[in-house]
C-alpha positions as CSV (number, residue, x, y, z in Angstrom):
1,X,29.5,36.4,3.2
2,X,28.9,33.7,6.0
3,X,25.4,33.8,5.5
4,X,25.4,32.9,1.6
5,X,28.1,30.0,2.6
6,X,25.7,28.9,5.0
7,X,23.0,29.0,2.2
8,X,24.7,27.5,-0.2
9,X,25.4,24.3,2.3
10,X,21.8,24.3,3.3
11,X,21.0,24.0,-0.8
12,X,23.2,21.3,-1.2
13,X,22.3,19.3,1.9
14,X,18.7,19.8,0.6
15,X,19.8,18.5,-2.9
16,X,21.8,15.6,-1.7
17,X,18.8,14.6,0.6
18,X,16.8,14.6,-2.6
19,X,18.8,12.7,-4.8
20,X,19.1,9.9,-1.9
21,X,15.4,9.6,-1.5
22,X,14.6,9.4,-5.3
23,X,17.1,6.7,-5.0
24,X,15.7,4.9,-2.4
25,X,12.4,5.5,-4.0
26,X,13.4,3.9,-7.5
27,X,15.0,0.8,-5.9
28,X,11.7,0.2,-4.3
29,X,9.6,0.4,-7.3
30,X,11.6,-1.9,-9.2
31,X,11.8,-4.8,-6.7
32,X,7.9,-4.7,-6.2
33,X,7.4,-7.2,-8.8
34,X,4.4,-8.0,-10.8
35,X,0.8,-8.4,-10.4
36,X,-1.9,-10.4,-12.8
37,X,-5.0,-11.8,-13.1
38,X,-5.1,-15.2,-12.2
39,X,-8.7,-17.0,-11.3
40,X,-8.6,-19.0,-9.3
41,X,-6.3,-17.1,-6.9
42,X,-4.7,-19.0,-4.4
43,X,-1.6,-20.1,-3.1
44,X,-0.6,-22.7,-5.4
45,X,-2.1,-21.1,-8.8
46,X,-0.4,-17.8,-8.0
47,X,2.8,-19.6,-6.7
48,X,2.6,-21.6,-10.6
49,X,1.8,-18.3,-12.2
50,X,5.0,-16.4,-10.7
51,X,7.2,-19.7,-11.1
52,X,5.6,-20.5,-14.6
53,X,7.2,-16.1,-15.5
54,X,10.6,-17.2,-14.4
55,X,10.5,-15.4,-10.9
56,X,13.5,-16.4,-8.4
57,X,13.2,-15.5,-4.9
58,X,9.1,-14.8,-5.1
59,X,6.8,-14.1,-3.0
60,X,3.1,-14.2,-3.9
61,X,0.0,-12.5,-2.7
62,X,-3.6,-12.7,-3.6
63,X,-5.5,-9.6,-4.0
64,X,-9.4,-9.1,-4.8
65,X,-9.4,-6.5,-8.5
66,X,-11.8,-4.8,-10.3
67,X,-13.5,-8.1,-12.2
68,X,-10.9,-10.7,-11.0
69,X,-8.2,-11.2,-8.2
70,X,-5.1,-10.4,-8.9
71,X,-1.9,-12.4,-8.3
72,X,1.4,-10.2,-7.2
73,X,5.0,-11.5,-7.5
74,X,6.9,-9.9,-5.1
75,X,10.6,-9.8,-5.8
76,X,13.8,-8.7,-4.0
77,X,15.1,-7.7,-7.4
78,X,14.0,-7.6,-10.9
79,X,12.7,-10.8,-12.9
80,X,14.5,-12.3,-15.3
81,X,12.6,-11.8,-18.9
């Protein structure tokens, strides 16, 4: 009997650890903001692109892409529309 108790607590600890990592998972996805083309890409284009898509407490980054470089808008929360 002690050893399905002790089972049973080492499921749940196991289920509750993967419920909090899913959420800390989610949270980060969803704060990472958005990334675009933008040519040229540089500091002040990308900072107009992200300010011009109504993004409050941005930062931006430059990236090289596939064909063009790509702009990111990195939030601490979600954008407004």
């Amino acid at each position: 009997m002690a050893l399905l108790v002790k089972l049973g607590t080492s499921v749940l600890l196991f289920a509750a650890l993967v419920v909090a990592m899913s959420f800390v998972l989610f949270s980060c996805s969803s704060a990472a903001g958005h990334c675009s083309p933008v040519v040229p890409c540089n500091a002040t284009t990308c900072f107009e692109y992200c300010q011009k898509n109504n993004y409050k407490n941005f930062q931006t980054s430059c990236s090289p892409g596939q064909y063009y470089p790509i702009c990111c808008c990195w939030t601490r929360g979600a954008a407004l529309l």
